[in-house]
C-alpha positions in Angstrom: 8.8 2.3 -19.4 7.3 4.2 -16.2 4.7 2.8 -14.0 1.8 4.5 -12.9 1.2 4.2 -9.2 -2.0 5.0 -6.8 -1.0 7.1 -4.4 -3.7 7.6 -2.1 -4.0 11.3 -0.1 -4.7 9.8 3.3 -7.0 11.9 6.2 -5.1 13.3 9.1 -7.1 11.0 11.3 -6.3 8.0 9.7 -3.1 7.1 11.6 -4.6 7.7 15.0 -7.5 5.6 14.1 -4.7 3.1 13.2 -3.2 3.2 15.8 -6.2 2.8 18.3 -7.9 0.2 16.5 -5.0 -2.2 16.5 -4.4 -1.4 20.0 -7.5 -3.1 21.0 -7.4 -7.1 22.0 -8.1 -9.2 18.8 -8.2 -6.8 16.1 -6.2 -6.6 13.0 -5.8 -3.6 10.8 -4.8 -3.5 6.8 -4.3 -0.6 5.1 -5.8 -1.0 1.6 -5.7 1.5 -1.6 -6.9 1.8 -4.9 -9.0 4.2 -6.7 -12.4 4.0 -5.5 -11.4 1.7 -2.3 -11.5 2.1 1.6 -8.6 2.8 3.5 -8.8 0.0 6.1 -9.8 -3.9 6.4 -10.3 -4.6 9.6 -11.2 -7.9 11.5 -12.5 -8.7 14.9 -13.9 -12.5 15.7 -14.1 -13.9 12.4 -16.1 -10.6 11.0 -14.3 -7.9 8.7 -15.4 -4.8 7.7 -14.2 -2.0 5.0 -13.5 1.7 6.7 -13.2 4.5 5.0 -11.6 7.3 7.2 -12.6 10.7 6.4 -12.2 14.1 8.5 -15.2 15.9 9.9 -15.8 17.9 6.7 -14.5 14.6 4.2 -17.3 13.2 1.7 -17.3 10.3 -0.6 -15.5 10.5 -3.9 -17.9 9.2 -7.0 -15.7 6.4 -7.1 -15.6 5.8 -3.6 -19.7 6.0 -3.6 -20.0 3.3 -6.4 -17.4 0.9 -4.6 -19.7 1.7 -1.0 -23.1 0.8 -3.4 -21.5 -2.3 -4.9 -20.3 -3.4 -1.8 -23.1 -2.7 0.3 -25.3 -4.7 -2.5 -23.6 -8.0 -1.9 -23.8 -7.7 1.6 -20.2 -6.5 2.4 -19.9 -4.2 5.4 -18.5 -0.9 4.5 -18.6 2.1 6.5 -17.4 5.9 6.5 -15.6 7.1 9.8 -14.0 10.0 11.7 -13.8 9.0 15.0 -12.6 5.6 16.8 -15.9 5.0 18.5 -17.4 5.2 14.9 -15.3 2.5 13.9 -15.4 0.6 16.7 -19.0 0.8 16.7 -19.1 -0.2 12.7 -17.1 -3.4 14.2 -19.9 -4.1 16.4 -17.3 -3.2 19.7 -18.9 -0.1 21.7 
């Protein structure tokens, strides 16, 4: 019997965004897969938000766009990124 595994292609960026994020004071950083799901869960003072990273040129796969829509319509915070100000900025730290 074999079992079937996700494995998720992960952006170049990803690692330094990582990296950065969990360097600042009072964030944690998950990384999170599954078809459809962002790569990161990431909390700051009691507030966590879904990232996707994506290069410059990245888009949304349709099963990434209908986890973003569902999500976004029961209030969850989910963003795309590229850059660490963009996800520092979609945890409210700028």
């Amino acid at each position: 019997m074999s079992l079937a595994r996700h494995n998720p292609k992960r952006d170049r960026n990803e690692r330094a965004l990582v990296d950065a994020l969990g360097a600042v004071p009072g964030v944690i950083v998950h990384r999170i897969s599954g078809p459809g799901i962002p790569d990161l869960l990431v909390g700051h003072r009691k507030r966590y938000v879904l990232l996707e990273i994506k290069g410059k040129r990245g888009r949304l796969e349709p099963l990434q766009v209908a986890f973003h829509d569902t999500a976004r319509a029961l209030g969850l915070p989910c963003y795309v990124v590229t850059t660490i100000d963009e996800a520092l900025a979609a945890l409210g730290i700028a």
